[in-house]
N, C-alpha and C positions, 0 to 999 in steps of 0.2 A: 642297522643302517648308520645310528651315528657312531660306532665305534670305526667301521669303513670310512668314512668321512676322517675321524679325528686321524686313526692311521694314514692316510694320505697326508693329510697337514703338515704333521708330525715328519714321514717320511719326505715333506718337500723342502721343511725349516732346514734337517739335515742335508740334502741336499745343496740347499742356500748358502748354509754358511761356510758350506768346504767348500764351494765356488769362490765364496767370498774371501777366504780364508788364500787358497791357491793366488785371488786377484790379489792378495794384498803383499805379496812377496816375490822380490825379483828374479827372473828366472830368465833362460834362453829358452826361446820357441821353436826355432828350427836353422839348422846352418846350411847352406848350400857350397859346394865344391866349385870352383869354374876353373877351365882354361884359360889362360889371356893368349890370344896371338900378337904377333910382331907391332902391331898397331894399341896393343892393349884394351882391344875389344873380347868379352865373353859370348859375343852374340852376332848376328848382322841385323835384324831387327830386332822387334819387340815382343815378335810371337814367341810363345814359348814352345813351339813345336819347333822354330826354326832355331831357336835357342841349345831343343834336347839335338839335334843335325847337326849345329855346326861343334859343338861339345865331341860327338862320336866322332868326327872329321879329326877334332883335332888330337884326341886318343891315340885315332891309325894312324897320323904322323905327327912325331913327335918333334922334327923340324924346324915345324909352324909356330910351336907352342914357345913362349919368352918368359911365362911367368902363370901364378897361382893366385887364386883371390877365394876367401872364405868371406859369403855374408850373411851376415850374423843377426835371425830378429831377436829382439829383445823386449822386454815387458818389463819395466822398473817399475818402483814404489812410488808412488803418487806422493807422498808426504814426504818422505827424508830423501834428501839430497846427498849420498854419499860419493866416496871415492873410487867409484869403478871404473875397471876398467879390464880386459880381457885378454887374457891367453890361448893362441893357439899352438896345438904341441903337436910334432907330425913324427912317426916313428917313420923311417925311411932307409932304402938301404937296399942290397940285395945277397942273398944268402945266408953267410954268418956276418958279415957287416953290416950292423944295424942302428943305426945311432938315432937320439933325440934331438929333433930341431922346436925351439920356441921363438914367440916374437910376441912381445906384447904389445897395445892399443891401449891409450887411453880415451874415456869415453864422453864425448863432448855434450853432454846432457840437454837436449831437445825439446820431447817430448815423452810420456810416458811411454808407446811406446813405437820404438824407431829401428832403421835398421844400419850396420856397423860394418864395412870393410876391411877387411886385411889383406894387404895384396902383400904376394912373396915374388920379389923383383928379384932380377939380376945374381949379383953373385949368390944371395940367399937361395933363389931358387935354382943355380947353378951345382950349389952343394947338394941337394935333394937328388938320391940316383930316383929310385921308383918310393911312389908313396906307398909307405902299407896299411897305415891307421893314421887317425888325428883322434883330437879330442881339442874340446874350445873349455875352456875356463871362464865363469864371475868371478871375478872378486872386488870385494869391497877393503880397501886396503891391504893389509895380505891374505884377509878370511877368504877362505870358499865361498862362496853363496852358490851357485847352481854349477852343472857340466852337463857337456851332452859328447855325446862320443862315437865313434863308428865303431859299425861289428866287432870288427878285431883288435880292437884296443883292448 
């Protein structure tokens, strides 16, 4: 019985400290895609049901659509205060025409952790034929620190 015990312990300290470990290094959590329409809205309310509708709306006509916003959560280091700030990188194109577009962010430090836009306006999102992949970048002056990427990147 106490070796059952001590195992659990044991098996919760490791568990602790990779949590803790994971909390104590900056990283991106999750990125979201959006349409902007003519207005520079991604939504018309708040719901996120009417959010995933007016998204698919704006898919079937591409018309409508004026521009691209990535938002970007983020989870910084509680203690150091570096020079971050983010890339995002969109492979786009169609056929054998493929080209890389980037635009970098710098990141107005908040709170630990916050969330980050990049909108792709006008003529930037006028170069983009069709998206194929993106991928978002950390960096902390020119280091990596974290990426997160789509399928087909």
């Amino acid at each position: 019985m106490l070796r059952l015990i001590g195992l659990v312990l044991v098996a919760g300290l490791l568990v602790g400290s990779e949590s803790m470990q994971a909390a104590s290094t900056s990283r991106i959590v999750k990125v979201l895609r959006h349409y902007l329409d003519q207005e520079g809205r991604h939504a018309l309310s708040p719901s996120l049901l009417d959010r995933d509708a007016y998204q698919a709306q704006l898919r079937d006509h591409p018309e409508q659509v004026s521009g691209l916003r990535f938002d970007v959560q983020l989870r910084l280091k509680s203690k150091e205060v570096g020079n971050y700030r983010l890339r995002v990188e969109i492979r786009h194109g169609k056929g054998a025409q493929v080209g890389t577009f980037r635009k970098d962010l710098e990141i107005q430090r908040k709170r630990r952790s916050q969330w980050a836009k990049i909108p792709i306006l006008d003529e930037d999102f006028a170069q983009l034929n069709e998206v194929i992949a993106w991928r978002v970048l950390l960096l902390d002056g020119e280091a990596e620190v974290n990426t997160l990427e789509s399928f087909l990147w």
